[in-house]
N, C-alpha and C positions, 0 to 999 in steps of 0.2 A: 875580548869578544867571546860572546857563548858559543860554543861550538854545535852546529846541527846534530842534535842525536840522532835523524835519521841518512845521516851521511853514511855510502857504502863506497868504500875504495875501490875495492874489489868487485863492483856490481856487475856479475854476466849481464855479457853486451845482448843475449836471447834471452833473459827472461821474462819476458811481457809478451805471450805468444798470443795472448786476446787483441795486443796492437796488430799483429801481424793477420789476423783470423779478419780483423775489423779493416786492415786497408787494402788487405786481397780484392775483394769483390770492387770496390771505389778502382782501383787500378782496370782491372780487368774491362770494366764497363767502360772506362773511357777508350780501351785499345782494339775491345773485342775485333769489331769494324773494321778496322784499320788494313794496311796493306802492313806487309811486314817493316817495311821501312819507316812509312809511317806510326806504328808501332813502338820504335825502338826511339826515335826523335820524342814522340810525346812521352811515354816512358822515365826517360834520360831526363826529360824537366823535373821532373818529380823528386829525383834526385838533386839535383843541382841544386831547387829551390830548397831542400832540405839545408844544403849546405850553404846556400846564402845566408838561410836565418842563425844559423849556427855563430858562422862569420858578424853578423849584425849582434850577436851577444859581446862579442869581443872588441870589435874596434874602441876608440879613446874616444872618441867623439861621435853621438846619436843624431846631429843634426843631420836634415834631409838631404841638404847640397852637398856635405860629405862621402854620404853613402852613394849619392848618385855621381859623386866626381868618381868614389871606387870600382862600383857595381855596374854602371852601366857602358855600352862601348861608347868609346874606347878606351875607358877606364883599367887601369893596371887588374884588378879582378872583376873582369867583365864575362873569364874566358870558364869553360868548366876544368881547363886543366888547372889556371891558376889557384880555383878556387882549394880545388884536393893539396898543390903544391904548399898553400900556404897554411892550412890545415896542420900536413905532415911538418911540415920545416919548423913549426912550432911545439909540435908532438901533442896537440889536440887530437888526433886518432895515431893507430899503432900501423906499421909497417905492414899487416894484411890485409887491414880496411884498406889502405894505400895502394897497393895490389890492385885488389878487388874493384876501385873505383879508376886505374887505370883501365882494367882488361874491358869496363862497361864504357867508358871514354874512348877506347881502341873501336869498339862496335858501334857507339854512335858516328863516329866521325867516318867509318866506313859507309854505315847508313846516309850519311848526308853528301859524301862527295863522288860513294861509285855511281858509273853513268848506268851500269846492264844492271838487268833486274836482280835487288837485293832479297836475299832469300835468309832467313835467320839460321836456318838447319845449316849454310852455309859456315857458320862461324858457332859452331858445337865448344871446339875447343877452347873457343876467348869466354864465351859463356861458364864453361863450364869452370875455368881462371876467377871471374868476375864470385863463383860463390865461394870463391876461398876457404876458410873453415868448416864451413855449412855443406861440405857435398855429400853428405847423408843426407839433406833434404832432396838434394837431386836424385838421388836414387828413388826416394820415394814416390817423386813426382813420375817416373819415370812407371812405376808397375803400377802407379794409381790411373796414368793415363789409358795404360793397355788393356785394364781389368776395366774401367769405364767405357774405351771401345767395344771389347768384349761383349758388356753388356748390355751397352746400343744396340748392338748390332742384333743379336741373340734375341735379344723384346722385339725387335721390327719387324725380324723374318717370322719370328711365333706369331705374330700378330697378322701378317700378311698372309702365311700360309693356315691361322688359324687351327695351329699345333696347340694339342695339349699339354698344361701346365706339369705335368707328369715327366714329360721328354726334353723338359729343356735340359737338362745335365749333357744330355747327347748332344744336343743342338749345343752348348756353351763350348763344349770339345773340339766340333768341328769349328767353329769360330775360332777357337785358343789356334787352331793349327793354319788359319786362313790367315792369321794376323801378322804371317810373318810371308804372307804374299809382297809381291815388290808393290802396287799399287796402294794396297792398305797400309802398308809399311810407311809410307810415305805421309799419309795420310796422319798416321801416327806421330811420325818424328816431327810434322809440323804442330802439331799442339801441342806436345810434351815441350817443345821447344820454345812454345809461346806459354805455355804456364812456368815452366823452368826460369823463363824472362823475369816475369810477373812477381815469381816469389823470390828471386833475388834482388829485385827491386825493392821490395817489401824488406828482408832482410835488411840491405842498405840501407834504407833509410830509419829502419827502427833501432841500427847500431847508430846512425849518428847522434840522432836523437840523445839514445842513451850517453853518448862521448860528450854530447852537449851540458846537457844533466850533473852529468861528473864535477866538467870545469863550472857551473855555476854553482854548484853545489861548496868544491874548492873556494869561491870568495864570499860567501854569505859569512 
């Protein structure tokens, strides 16, 4: 058999950052809205269903009654854990993708079963587990959010109070120094927290993808 010459063994799992630039805003739009729990359940699909298709490349048999005796409940991979479990046990993704789709599994199933109100700033740390390799993207997101507060904030008041374009530097400073009031702060950690979501979504499913690619790549 001819061997694919554009087969990459090695192919970084982030190199397709226009996928990532491209499914940001589709994510975003469907969760904007949302309450934060809400958020993290629809979210959490997006992944899953990545890894359904992934799993529908591999099984032995494409018939419809098969997949659905598998996939659906309460089919042995009906569950999102089973789905990651059978993934890894196979070594179709690598031990931090594994990780990573735990720590986002940890946070949905918190989402769906606490009774008091679920809060995402809540669960910083399982978030910040779930970007596994990638937590320079977090950082990013993190000064992109505060510099975009910033800058809301800073155009609104110049605009209200009808300050000239000349003073905003001053007006940006005292905003820089407001932003770490406990109310704006708050304010803050909730959207940093929900785009931090967003892009580790995005992340996740643009490595499965890629882990996918791999193994079909492997039998051509």
């Amino acid at each position: 058999m001819k061997k694919n010459q554009s087969k990459k063994s090695n192919l970084p799992l982030t190199d397709s950052w226009q996928e990532i630039i491209d499914l940001m805003p589709e994510i975003a739009k469907k969760i904007a809205n949302e309450s934060d729990r809400g958020a993290i359940l629809i979210g959490t699909s997006y992944v899953e269903i990545q890894l359904e298709k992934f799993i529908l490349e591999i099984l032995p048999e494409q018939s419809n009654k098969y997949q659905t005796r598998l996939l659906n409940y309460p089919g042995p991979l009906s569950s999102f854990s089973s789905k990651i479990e059978l993934l890894y046990a196979f070594r179709y993704i690598n031990l931090t993708h594994y990780n990573s789709l735990n720590s986002l599994r940890k946070i949905r199933n918190k989402a769906a079963h606490e009774k008091r109100e679920f809060k995402l700033t809540d669960y910083r740390n399982d978030l910040n587990s779930a970007f596994g390799e990638f937590k320079h993207g977090k950082e990013a997101i993190e000064n992109e959010v505060k510099q975009y507060q910033i800058e809301q904030l800073t155009t609104s008041f110049m605009k209200l109070k009808k300050i000239d374009e000349k003073d905003k530097s001053e007006i940006l400073e005292i905003f820089t120094n407001l932003i770490n009031e406990k109310e704006l702060e708050e304010g803050v950690d909730r959207l940093t927290a929900l785009l931090e979501f967003i892009y580790c979504l995005v992340l996740l499913i643009t490595n499965i993808e890629k882990e996918k690619k791999i193994f079909t790549e492997r039998i051509i």
